[in-house]
gemmi code that builds the backbone of each chain (N, CA, C; Angstrom):
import gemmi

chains = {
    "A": [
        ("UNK", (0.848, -1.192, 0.000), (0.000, 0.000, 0.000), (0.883, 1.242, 0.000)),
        ("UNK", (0.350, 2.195, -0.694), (1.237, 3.618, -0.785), (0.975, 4.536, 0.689)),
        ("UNK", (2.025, 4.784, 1.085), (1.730, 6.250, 1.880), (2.951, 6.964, 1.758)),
        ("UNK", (2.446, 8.496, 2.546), (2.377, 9.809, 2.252), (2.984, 10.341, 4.027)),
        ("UNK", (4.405, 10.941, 3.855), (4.722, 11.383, 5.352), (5.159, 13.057, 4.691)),
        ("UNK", (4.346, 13.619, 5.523), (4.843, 15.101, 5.678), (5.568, 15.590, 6.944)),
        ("UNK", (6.793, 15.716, 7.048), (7.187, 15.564, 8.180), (7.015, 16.979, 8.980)),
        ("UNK", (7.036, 17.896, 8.633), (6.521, 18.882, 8.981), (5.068, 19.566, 9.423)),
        ("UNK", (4.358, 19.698, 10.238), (3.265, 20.016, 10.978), (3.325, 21.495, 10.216)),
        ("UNK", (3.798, 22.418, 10.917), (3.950, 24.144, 10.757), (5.188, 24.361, 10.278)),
        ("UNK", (4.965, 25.117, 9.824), (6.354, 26.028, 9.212), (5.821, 27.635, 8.866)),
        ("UNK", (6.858, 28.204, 10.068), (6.537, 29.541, 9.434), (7.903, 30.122, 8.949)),
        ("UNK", (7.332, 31.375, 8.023), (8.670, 31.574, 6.878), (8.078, 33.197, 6.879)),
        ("UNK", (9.325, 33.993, 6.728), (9.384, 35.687, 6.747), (8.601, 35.742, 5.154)),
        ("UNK", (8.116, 37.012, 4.911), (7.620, 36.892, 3.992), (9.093, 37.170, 2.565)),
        ("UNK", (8.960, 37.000, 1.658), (10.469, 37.029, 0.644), (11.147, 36.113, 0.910)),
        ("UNK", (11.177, 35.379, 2.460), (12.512, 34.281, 2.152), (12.002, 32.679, 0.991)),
        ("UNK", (12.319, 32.128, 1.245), (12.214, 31.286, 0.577), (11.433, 29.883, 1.226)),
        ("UNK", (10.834, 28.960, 0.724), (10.004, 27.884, 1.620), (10.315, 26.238, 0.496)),
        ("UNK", (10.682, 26.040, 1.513), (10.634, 23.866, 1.096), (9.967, 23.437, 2.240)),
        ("UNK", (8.955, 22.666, 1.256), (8.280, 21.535, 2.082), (8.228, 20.279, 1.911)),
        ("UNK", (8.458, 19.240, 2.671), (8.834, 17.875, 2.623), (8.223, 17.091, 2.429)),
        ("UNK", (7.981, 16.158, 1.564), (6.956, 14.874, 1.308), (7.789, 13.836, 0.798)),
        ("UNK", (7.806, 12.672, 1.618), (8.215, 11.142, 1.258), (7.044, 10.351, 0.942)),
        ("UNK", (7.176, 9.453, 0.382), (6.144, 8.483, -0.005), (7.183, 7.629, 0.222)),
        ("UNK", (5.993, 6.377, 0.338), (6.142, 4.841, 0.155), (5.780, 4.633, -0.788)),
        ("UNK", (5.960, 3.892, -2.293), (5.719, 3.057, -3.433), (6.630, 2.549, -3.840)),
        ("UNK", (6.132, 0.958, -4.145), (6.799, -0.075, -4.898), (7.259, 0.227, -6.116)),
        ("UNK", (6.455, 0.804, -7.200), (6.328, 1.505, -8.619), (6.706, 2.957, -8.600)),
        ("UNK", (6.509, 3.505, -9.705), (6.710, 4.985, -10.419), (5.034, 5.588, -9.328)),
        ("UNK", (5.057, 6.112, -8.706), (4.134, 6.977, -8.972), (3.908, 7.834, -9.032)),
        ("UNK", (2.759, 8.508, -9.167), (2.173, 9.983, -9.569), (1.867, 10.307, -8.452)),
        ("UNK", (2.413, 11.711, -8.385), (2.797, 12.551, -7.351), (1.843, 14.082, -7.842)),
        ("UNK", (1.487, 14.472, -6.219), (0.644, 15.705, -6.209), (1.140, 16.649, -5.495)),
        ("UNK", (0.914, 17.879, -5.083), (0.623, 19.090, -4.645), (-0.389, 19.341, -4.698)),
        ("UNK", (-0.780, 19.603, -3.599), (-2.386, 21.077, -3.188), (-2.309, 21.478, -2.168)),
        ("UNK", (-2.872, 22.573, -2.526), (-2.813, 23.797, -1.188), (-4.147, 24.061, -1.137)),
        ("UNK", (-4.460, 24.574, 0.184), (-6.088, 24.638, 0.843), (-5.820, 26.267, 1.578)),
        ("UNK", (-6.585, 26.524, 0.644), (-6.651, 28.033, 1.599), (-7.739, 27.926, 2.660)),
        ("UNK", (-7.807, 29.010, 3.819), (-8.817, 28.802, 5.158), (-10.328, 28.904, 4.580)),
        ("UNK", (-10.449, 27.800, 5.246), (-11.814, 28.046, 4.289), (-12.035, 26.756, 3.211)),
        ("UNK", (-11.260, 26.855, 2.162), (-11.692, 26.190, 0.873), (-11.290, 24.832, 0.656)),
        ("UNK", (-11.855, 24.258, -0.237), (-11.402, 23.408, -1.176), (-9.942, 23.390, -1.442)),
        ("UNK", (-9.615, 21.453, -1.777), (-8.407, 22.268, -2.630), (-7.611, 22.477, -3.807)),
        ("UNK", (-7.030, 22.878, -4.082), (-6.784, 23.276, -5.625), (-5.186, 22.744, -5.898)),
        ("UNK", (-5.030, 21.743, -7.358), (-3.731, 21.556, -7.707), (-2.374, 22.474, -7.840)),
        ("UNK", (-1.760, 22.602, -6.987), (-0.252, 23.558, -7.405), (0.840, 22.395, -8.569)),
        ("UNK", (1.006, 21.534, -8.405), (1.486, 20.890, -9.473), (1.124, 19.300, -9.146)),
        ("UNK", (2.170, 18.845, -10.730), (1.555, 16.775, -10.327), (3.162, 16.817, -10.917)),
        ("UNK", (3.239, 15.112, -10.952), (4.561, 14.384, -11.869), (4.143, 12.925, -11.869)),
        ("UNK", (4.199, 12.734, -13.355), (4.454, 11.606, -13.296), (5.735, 10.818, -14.362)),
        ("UNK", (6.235, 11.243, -14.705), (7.443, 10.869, -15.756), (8.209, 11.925, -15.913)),
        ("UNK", (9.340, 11.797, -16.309), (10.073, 12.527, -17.439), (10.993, 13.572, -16.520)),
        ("UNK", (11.126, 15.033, -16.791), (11.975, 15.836, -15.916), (11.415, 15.698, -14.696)),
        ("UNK", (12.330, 15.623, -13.403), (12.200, 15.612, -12.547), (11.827, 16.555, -11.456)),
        ("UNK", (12.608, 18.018, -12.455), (12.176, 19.053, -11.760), (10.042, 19.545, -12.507)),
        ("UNK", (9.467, 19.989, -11.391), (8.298, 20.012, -12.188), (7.700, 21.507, -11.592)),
        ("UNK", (7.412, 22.309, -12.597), (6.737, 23.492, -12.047), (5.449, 23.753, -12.687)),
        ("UNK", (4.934, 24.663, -11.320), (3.498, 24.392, -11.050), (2.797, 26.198, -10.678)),
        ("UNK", (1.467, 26.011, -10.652), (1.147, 27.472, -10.364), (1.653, 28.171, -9.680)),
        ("UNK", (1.788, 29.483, -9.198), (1.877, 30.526, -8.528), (3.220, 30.112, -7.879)),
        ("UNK", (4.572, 29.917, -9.266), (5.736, 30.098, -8.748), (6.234, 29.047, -7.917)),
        ("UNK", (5.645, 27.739, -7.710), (6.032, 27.079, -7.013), (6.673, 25.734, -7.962)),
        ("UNK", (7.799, 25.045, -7.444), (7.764, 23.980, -8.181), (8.518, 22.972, -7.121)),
        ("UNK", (8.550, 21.584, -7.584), (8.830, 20.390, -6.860), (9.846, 19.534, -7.645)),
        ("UNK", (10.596, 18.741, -7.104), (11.585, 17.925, -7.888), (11.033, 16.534, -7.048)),
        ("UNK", (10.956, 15.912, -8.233), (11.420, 14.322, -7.687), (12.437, 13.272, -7.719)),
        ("UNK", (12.576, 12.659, -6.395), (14.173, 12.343, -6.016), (13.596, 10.858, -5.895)),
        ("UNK", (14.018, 9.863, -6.735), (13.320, 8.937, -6.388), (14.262, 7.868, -5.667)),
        ("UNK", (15.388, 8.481, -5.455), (16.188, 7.667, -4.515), (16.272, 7.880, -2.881)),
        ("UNK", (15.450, 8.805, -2.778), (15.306, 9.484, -1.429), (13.550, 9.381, -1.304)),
        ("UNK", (12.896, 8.965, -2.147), (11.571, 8.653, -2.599), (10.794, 9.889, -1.551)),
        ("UNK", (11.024, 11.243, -2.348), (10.645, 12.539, -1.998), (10.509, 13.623, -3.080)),
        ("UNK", (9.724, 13.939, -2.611), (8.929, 15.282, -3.764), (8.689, 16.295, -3.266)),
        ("UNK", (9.734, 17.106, -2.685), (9.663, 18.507, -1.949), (9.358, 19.556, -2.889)),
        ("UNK", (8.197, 20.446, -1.981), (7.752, 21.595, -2.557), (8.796, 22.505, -2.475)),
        ("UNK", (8.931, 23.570, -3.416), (9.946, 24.827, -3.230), (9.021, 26.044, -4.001)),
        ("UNK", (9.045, 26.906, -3.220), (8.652, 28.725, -3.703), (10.270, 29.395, -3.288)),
        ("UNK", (11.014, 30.481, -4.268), (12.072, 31.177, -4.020), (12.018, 32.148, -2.848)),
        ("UNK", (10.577, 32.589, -3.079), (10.144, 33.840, -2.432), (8.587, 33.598, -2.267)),
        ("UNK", (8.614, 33.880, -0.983), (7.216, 33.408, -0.722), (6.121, 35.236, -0.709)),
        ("UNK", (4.859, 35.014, -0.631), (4.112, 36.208, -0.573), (3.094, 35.557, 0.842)),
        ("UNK", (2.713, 37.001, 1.218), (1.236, 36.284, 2.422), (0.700, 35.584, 1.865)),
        ("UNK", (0.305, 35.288, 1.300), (-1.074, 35.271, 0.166), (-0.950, 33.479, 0.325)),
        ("UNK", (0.475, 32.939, 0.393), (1.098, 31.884, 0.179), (0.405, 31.097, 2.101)),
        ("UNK", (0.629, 31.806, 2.561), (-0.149, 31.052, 3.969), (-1.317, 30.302, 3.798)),
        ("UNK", (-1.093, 28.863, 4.063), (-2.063, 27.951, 3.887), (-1.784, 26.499, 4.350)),
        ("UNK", (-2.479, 26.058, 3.796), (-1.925, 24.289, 4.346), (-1.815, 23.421, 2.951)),
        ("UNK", (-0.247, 22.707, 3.241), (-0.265, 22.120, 1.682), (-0.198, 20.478, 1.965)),
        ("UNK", (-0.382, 20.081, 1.034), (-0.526, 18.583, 0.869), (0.265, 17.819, -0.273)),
        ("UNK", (0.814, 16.863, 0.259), (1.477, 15.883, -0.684), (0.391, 14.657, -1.052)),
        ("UNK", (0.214, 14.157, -2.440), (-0.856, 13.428, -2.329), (0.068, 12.078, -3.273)),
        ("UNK", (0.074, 11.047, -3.427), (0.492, 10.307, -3.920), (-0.607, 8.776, -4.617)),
        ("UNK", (-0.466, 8.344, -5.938), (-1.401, 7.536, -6.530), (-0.382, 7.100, -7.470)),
        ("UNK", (-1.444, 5.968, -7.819), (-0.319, 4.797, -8.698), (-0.922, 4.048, -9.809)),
        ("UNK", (-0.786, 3.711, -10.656), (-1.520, 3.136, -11.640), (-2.474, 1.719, -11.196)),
        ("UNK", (-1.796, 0.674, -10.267), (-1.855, -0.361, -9.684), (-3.439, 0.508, -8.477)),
        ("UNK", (-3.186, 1.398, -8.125), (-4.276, 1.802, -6.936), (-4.949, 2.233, -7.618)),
        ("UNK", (-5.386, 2.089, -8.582), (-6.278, 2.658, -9.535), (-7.070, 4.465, -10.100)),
        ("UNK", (-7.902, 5.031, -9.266), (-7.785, 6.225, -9.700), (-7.570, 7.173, -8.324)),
        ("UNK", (-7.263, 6.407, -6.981), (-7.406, 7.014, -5.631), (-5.714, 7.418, -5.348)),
        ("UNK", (-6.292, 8.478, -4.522), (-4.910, 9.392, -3.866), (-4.916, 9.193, -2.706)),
        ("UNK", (-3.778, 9.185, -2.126), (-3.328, 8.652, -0.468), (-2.931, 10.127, 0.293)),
        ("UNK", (-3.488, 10.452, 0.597), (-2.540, 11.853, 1.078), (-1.759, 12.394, 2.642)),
        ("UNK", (-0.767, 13.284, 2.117), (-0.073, 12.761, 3.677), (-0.672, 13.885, 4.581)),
        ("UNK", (-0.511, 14.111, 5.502), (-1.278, 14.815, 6.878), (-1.334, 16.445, 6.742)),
        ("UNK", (-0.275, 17.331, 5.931), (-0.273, 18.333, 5.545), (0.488, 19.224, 6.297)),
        ("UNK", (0.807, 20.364, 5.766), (1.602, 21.198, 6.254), (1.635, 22.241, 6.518)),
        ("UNK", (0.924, 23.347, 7.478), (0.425, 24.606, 7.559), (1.471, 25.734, 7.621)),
        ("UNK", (1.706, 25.918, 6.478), (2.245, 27.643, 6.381), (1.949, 29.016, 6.524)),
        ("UNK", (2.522, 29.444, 7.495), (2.393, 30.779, 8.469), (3.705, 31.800, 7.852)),
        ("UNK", (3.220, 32.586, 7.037), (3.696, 33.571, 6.674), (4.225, 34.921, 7.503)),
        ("UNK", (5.167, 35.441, 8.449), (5.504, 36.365, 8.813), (5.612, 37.869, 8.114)),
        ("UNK", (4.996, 39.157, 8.553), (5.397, 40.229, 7.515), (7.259, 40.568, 7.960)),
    ],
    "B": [
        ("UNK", (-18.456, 27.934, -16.089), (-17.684, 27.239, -15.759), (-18.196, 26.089, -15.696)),
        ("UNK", (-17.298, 24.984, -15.364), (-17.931, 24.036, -15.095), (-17.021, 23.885, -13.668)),
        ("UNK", (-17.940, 22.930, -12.627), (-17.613, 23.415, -11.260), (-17.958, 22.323, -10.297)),
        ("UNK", (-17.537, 22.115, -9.338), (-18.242, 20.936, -8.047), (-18.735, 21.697, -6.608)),
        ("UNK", (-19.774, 21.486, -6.536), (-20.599, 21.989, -5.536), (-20.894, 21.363, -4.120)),
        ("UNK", (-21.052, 21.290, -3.337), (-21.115, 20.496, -1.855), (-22.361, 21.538, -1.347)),
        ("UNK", (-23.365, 20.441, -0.459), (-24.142, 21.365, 0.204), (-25.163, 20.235, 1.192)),
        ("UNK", (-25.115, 20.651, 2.462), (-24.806, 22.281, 3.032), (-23.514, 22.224, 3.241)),
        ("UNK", (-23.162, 23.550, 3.127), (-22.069, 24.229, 3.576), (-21.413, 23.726, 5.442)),
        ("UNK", (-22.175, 24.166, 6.174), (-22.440, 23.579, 7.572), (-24.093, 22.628, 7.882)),
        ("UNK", (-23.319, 22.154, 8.784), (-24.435, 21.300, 9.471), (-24.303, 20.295, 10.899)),
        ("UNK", (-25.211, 20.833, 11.583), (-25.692, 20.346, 12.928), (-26.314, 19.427, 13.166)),
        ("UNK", (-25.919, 18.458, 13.320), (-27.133, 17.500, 13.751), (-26.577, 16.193, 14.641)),
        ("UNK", (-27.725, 16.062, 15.212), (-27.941, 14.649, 16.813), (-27.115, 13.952, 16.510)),
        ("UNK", (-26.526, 13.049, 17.412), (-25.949, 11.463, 17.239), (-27.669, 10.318, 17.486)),
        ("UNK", (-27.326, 9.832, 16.255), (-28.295, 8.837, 15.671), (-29.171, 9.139, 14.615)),
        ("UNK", (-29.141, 10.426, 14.194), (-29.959, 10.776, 13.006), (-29.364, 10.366, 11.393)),
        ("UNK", (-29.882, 10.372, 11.039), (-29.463, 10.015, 9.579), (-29.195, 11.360, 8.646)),
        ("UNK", (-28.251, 11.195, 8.421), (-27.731, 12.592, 7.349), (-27.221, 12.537, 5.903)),
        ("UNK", (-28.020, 13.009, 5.313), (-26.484, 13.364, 3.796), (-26.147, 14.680, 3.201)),
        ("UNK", (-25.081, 14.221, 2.604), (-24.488, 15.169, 2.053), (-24.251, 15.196, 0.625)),
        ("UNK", (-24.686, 16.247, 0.154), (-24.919, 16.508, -1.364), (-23.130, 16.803, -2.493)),
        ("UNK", (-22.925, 15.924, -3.266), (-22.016, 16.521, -4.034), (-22.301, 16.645, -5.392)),
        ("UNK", (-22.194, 17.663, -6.189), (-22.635, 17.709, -7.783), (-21.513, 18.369, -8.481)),
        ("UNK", (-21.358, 17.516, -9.834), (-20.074, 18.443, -10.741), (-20.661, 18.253, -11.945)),
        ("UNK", (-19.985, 19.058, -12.975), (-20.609, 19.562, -13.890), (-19.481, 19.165, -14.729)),
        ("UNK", (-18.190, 18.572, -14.283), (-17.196, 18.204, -15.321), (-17.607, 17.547, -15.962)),
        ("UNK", (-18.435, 16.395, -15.964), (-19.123, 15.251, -16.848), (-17.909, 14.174, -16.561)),
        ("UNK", (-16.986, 14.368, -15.363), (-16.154, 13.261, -14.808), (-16.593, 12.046, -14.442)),
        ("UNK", (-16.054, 11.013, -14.832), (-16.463, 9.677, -14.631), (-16.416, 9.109, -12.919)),
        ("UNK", (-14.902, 10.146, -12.092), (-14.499, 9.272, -11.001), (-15.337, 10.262, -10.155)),
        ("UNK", (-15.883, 9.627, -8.506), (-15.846, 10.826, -7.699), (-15.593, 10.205, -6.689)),
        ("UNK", (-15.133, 11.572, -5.645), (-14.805, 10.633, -4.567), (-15.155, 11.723, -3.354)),
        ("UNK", (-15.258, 10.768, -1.898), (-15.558, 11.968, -0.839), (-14.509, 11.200, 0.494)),
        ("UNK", (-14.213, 12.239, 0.671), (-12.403, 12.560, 2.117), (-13.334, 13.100, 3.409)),
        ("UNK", (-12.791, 12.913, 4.087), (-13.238, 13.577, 5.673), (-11.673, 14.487, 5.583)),
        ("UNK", (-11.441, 15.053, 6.256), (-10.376, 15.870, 6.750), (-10.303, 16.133, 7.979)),
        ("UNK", (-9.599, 15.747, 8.903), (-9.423, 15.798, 10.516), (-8.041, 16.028, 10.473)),
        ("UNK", (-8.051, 17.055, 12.021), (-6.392, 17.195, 12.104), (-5.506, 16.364, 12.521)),
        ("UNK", (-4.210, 16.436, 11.903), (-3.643, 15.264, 11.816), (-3.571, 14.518, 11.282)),
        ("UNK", (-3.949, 14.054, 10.431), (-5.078, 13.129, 9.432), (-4.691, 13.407, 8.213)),
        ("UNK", (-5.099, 14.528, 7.641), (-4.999, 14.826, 5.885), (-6.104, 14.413, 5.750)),
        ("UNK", (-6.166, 14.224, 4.532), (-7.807, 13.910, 4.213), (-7.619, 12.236, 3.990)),
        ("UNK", (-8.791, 11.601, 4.364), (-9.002, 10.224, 4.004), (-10.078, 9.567, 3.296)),
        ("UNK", (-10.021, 8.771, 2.665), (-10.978, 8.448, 1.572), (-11.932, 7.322, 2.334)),
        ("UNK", (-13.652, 7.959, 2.245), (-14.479, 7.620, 2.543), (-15.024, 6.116, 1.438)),
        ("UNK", (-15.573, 7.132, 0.605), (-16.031, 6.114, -0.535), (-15.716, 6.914, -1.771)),
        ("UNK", (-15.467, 5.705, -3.036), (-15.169, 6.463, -4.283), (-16.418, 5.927, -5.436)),
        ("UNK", (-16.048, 6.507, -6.662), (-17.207, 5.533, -7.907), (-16.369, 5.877, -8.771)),
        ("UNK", (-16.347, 4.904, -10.058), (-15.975, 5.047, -11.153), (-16.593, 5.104, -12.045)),
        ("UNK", (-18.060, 5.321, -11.633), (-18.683, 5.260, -12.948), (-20.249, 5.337, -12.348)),
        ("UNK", (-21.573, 5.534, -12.881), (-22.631, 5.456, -12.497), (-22.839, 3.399, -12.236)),
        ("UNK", (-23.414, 3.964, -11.184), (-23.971, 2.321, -10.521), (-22.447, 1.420, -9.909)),
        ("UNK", (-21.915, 2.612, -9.855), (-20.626, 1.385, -9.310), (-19.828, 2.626, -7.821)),
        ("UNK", (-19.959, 1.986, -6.797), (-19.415, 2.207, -5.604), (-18.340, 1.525, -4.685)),
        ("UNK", (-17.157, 1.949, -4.012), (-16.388, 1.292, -3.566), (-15.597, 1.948, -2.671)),
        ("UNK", (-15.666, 0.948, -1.695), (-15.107, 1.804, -0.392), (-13.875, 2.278, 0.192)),
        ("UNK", (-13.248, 3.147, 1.030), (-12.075, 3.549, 1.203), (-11.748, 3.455, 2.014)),
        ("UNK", (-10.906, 4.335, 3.018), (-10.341, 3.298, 4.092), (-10.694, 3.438, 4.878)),
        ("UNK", (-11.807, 4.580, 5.357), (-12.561, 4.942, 6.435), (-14.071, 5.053, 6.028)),
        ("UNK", (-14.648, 3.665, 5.785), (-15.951, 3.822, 4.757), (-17.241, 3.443, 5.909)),
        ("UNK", (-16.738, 2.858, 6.919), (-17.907, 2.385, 8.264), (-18.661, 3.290, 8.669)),
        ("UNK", (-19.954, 3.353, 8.394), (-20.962, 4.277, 9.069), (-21.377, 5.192, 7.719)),
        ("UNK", (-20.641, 4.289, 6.585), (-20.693, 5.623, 5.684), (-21.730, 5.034, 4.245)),
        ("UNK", (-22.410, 5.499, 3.764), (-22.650, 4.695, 2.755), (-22.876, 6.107, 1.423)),
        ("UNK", (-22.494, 5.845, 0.066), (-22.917, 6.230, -1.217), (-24.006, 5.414, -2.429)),
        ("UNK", (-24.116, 6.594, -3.015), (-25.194, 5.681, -4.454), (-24.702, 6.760, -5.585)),
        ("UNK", (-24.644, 5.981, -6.786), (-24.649, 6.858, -7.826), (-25.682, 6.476, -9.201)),
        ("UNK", (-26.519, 7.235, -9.227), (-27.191, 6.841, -9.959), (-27.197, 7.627, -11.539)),
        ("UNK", (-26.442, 8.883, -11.349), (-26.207, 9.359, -12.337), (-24.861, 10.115, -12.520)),
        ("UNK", (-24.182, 10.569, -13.661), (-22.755, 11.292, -13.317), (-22.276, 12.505, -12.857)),
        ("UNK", (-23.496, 13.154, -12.371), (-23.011, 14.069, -11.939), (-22.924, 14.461, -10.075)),
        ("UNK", (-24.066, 12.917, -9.880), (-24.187, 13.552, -7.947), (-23.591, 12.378, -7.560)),
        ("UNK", (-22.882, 13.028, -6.228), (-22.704, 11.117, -5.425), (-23.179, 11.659, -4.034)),
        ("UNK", (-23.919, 11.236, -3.365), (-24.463, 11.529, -2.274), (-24.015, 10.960, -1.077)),
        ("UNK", (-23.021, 11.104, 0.046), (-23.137, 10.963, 0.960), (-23.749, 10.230, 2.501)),
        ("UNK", (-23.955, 9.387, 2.906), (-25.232, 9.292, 3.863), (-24.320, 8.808, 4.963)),
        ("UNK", (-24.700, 9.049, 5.820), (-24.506, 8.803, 7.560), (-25.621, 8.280, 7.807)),
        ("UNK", (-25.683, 6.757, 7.892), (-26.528, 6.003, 8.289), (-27.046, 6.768, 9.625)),
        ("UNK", (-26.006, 6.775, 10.578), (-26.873, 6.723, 12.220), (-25.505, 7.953, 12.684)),
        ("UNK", (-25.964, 8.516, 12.193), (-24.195, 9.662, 12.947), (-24.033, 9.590, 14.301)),
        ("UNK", (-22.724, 9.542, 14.308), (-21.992, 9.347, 15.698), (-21.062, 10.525, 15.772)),
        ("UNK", (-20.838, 11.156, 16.793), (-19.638, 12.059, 17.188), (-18.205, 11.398, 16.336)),
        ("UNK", (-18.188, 10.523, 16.365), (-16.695, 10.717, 15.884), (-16.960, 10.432, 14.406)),
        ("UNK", (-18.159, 11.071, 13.910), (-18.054, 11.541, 12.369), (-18.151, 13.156, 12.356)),
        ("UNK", (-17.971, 13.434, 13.205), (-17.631, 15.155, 13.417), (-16.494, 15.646, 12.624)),
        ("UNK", (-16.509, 16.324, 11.146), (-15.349, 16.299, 10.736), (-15.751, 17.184, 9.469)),
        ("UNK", (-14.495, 17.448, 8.742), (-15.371, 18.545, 7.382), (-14.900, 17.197, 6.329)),
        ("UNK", (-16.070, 17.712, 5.304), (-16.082, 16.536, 4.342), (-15.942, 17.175, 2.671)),
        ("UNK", (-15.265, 16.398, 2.240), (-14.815, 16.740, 0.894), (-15.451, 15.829, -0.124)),
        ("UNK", (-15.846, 16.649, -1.293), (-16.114, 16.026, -2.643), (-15.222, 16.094, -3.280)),
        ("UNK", (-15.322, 15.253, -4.502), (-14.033, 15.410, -5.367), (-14.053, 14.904, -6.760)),
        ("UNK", (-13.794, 15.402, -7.762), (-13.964, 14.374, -8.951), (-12.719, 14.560, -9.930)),
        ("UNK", (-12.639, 13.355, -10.723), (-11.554, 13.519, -11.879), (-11.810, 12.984, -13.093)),
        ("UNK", (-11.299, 13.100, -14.050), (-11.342, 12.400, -15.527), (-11.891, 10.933, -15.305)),
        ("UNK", (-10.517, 10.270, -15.750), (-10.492, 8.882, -15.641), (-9.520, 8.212, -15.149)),
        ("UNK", (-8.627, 8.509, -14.984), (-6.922, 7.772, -14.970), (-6.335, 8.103, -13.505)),
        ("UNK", (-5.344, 7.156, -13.150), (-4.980, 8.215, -11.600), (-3.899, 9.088, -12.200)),
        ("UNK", (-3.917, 9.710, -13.594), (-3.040, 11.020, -13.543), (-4.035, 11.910, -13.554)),
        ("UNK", (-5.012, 11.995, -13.476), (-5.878, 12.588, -14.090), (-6.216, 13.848, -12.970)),
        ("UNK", (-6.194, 15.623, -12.657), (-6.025, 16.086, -11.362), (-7.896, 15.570, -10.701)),
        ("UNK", (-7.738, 15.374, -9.822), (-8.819, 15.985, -8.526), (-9.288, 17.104, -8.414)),
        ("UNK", (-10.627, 17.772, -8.790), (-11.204, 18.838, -8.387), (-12.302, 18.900, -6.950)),
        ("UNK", (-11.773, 19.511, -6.381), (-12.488, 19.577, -5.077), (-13.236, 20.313, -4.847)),
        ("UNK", (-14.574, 20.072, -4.030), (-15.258, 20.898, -4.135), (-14.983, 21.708, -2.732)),
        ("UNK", (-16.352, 23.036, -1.993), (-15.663, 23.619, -1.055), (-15.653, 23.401, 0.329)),
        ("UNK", (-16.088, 22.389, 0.627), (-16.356, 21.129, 1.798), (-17.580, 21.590, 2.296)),
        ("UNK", (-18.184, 20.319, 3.506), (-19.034, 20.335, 4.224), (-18.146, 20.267, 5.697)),
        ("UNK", (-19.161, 20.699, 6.596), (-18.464, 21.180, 7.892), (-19.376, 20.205, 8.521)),
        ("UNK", (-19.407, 19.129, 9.155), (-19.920, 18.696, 9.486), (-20.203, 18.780, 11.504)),
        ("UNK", (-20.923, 18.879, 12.317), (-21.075, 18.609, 13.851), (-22.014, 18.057, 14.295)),
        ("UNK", (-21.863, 16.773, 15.118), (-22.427, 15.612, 15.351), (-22.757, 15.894, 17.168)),
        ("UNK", (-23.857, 16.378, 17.584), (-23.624, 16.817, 19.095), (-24.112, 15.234, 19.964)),
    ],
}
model = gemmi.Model(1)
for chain_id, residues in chains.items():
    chain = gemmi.Chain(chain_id)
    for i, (resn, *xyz) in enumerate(residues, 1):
        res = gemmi.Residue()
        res.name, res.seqid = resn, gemmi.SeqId(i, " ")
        for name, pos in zip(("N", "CA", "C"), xyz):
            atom = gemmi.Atom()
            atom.name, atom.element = name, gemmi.Element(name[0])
            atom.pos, atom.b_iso = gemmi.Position(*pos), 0.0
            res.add_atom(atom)
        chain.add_residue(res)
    model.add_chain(chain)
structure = gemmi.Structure()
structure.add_model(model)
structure.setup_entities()
């Protein structure tokens, strides 16, 4: 079975510096890898996916992720973060074999400092 | 647009009553699926469908039941709600494939007194 560790609970970050967030998975296979972020309040919405090919992968609003599949991790990265960026993000992970379902790991609430 | 809807928004109700919860999309998506979200947790998969007339459960599916009778609603039900279904609840739908993204809708808030 696939899972999803975010090892990080909170993270707060000045606003301009820069933010990585951590996601390992467990899978036997290649899989397809997510990002989403949940603003207070909402639903949530894709910041990027991967499933093949370059490793580095970029995604909306400046953010992008690399996958390391020897460290079997797909860390989020923004250079420079904005308020706006405060939210809670999620690593979600799925596999061809699990058919069309996502496993997702516990999430990560970002607290933006001015 | 085309869009996924959840409703109600909030909701109150007894331990032992029977409840559901409404999800509708307009993608004309084949998959849907509905998450609880608790802290700590992330979201976890209740029940999913792949298709009209076909339902299947996830990893937290007890107490929980769905129907799909057509492609655009999957409905929710809390047989007999219990407090520890106190939780906000997510819709969700996608294409077909597991590359395919997840659109979420804007949850239900659920409280079970």
């Amino acid at each position: 079975a696939q899972s999803v560790t975010q090892p990080d609970i909170h993270i707060t970050v000045s606003e301009g510096a820069s933010l990585e967030l951590r996601c390992n998975y467990s899978y036997g296979a290649t899989p397809y890898l997510f990002w989403y972020v949940q603003s207070p309040g909402q639903g949530l919405q894709l910041l990027l996916k991967y499933f093949s090919g370059d490793t580095l992968v970029q995604g909306i609003k400046g953010f992008e992720a690399e996958f390391k599949r020897s460290q079997s991790s797909f860390n989020l990265r923004k250079p420079s973060v904005h308020w706006s960026d405060a939210a809670e993000y999620f690593c979600a992970v799925g596999a061809r074999a699990a058919g069309n379902k996502l496993t997702f790991g516990g999430g990560t609430r970002v607290l933006v400092k001015p | 647009d085309a869009e996924i809807t959840q409703s109600p928004r909030h909701k109150i109700t007894e331990t032992g009553r029977q409840v559901t919860l409404a999800c509708h999309q307009t993608w004309n998506h084949n998959n849907m699926f509905w998450y609880r979200q608790d802290l700590g947790h992330g979201l976890r998969l209740i029940h999913y469908s792949y298709g009209v007339q076909d339902t299947n459960k996830g990893e937290v599916s007890d107490g929980y039941s769905v129907s799909r009778s057509n492609t655009e609603d999957l409905p929710l039900t809390l047989e007999s709600a219990a407090s520890s279904q106190t939780s906000v609840y997510f819709c969700a739908s996608s294409e077909s494939t597991g590359k395919d993204t997840q659109y979420f809708g804007p949850g239900t808030r659920l409280t079970v007194l």
